[in-house]
N, C-alpha and C positions, 0 to 999 in steps of 0.2 A: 465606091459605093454610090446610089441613086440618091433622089431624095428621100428625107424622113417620110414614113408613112404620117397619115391624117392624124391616130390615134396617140403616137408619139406626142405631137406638138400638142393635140389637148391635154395631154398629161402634165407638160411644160407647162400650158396656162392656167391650169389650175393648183400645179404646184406654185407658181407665182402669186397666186390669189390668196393662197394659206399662206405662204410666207409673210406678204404683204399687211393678212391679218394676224399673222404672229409678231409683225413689229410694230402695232397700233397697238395691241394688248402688251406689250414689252413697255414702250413709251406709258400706257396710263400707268403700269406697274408702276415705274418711276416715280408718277407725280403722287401716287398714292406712299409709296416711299417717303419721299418730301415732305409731304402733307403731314406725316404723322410728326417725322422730324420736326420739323418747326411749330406745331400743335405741342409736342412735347417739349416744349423752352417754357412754354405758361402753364401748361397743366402739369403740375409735377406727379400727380398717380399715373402720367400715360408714359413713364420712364422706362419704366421695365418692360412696356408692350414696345418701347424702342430701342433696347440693349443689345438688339443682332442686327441693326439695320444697314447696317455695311457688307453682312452675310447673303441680306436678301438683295442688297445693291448686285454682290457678284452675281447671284445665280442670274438676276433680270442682265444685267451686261453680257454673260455666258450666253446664255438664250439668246440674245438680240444679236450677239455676233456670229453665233453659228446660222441664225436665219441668214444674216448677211452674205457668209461663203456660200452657203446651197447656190442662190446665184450666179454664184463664177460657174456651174457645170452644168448651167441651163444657157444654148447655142445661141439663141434670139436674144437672150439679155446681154452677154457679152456683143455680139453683131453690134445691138443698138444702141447701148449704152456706153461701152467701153471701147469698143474700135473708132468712135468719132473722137475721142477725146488720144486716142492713141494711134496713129495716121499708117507707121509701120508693124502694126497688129497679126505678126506674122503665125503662119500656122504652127511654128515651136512654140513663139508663146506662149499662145493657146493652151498646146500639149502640158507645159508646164503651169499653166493654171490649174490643169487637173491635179497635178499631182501637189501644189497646195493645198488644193480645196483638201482633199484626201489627209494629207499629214495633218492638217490645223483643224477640220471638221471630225474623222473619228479619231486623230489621235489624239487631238485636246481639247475642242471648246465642248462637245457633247459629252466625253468625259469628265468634262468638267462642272458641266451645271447639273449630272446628274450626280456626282459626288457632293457639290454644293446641298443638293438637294435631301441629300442624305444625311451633313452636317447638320442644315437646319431641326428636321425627322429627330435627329438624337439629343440636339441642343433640347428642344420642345421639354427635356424629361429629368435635365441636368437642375440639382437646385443651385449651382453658382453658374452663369452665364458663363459660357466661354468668350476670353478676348479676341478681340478683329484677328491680328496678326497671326494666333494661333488657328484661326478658320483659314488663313491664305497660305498659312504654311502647309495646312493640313492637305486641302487640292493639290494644291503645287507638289508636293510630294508623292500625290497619288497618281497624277495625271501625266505627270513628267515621263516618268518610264514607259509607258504606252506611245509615247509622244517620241519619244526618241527612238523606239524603234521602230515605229514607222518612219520617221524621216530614213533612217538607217537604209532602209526596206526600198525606202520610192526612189531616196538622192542617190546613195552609195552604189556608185556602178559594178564595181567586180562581182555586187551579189547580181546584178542583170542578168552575167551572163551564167547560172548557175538558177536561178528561178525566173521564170515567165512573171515577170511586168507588166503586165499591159494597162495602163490607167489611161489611154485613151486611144480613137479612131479616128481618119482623116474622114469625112465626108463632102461629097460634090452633089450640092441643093438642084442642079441641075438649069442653075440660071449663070452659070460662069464661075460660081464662089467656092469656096472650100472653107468649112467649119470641122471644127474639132468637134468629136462628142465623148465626154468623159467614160472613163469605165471603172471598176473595182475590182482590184486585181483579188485574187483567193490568200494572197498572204495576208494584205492589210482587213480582208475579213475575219481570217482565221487568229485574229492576232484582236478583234473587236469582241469578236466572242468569247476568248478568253476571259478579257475584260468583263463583260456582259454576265458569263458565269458567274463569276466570283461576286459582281456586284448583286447580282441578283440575289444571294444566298445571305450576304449581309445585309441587302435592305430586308428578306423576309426576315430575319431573324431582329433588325430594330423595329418593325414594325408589329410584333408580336412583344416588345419589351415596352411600347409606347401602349398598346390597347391592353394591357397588364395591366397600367396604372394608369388610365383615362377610364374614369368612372360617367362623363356627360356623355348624354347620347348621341349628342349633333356631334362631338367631338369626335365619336368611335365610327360615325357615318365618314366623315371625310378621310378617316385614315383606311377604312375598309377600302374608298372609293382610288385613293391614292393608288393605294397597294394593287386593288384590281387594274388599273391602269397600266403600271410601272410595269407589275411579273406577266402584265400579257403585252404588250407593248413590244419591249426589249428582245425577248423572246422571237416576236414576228419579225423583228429588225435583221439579228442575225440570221433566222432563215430566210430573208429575201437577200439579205447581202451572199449569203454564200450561193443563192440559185443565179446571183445575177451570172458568173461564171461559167455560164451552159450556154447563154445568147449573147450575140453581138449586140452593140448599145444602139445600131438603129433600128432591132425588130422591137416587136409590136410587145412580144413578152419579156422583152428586157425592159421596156419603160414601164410594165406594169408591176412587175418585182423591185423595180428599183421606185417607185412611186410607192407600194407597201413600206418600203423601208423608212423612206421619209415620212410616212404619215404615221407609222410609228415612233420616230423621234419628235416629229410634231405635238403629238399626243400627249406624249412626258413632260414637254417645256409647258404648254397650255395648260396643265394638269397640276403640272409644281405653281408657274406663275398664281393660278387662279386658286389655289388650296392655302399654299403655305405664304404667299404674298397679298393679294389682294383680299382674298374672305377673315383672315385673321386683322390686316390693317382695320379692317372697314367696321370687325366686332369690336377692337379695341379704341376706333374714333367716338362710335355709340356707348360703348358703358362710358367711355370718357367725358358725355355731354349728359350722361344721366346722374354722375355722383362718383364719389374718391374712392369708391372699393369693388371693382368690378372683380368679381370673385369667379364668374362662373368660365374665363378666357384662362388657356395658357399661352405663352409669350409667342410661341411660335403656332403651333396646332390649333 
């Protein structure tokens, strides 16, 4: 194969740019995390607005780490950043960075912060908090089985030779080099959508059991805005995962369906972080600097 077309690599830089600000926004998550937590050792009414905060901890970690893999299956980041530091960066490698990225990115970290995401979504409505441990059991549980069969799917060779694999392409940039360029194979898609299904139908379904019993108006706007996000998001993820399967990953319409995809998982981490982490922190520092009974906040939502 030639080089990447022109369009390709904008697609790269600008998915590196959203990345880049989805791990600044991940990072403030944190510190606004933080903030509350050590705010709440002296303010003893701001307790309860910090009784999941090891919930909101995973989903910002989840988020920040799946930003992190996107990385590995973009060509120029790997070249510049990971081939100096690793001298025989050979094209196997490579191949098999793809198929990390793939098993750790749909089979668990984005399942994972969107299940997190979920947990929080139902905690919002529970009158006894649910504990840390039961939130990690809770993912871990959900996540795992998706997780394992995709690894099954990408490592497990005998199934190779019985389904088309192809999680990536050798490419010659045309300057002497050869780079990998990832791809997504139809099973680890077909196997995202299932997931995606199923999740969808449980979050519509908590999301109509929270706007039941949230009577504030500001409150019923964020979860309308949520919701709208989430069931149109997800939705466009799986159908650009499965068109990726029609192009090779150096045309011009395979960086563009596989760039919908990501800006659909984009969409959901920015969307969770900024709803359920950062606008709820930020209500609950405020009533907390105005008096002992902020009434109008629930802990999560």
């Amino acid at each position: 194969m030639h080089a990447l077309p022109v369009l390709n690599t904008i697609f790269d830089l600008i998915t590196v740019t959203f990345i880049s600000g989805l791990i600044i926004l991940s990072v403030l998550s944190l510190c606004f995390i933080f903030h509350l937590r050590l705010k709440s050792k002296s303010i003893t009414h701001l307790q309860g607005f910090n009784s999941l905060w090891t919930v909101r901890f995973l989903l910002v970690l989840f988020i920040f780490l799946w930003a992190m893999t996107e990385l590995l299956r973009i060509p120029f980041f790997r070249r510049k950043y990971l081939a100096p530091f690793l001298p025989s960066f050979a094209i196997s490698q490579q191949a098999n960075l793809c198929k990390v990225h793939i098993v750790v990115s749909l089979g668990f970290l984005e399942p994972a912060f969107l299940v997190t995401l979920l947990f929080l979504l139902n905690a919002s409505i529970k009158k006894k908090t649910p504990n840390d441990a039961w939130a990690i059991t809770f993912v871990l549980l959900t996540c795992l089985p998706i997780a394992t069969l995709q690894g099954l799917f990408i490592f497990f060779t005998p199934l190779e030779s019985r389904v088309p694999v192809e999680t990536s392409v050798v490419l010659d940039d045309g300057y002497g080099f050869e780079t990998v360029l990832c791809a997504y194979p139809f099973f680890s898609s077909a196997l995202f959508a299932v997931f995606g299904a199923a999740y969808s139908t449980w979050f519509l379904f908590s999301c109509w059991r929270v706007l039941s019993l949230v009577i504030n108006k500001g409150l019923r706007v964020r979860i309308y805005l949520l919701a709208s996000i989430v069931l149109f998001a997800l939705p466009l993820q799986i159908v650009s995962l499965g068109f990726t399967v029609l192009w090779s990953p150096h045309q011009e319409l395979y960086a563009l369906v596989s760039f919908l995809s990501f800006l659909a998982a984009f969409s959901c981490a920015t969307t969770g972080e900024g709803i359920l982490v950062i606008k709820p922190i930020s209500d609950a520092l405020d009533a907390g600097s105005c008096g002992p009974h902020p009434t109008h906040l629930l802990p999560i939502t």
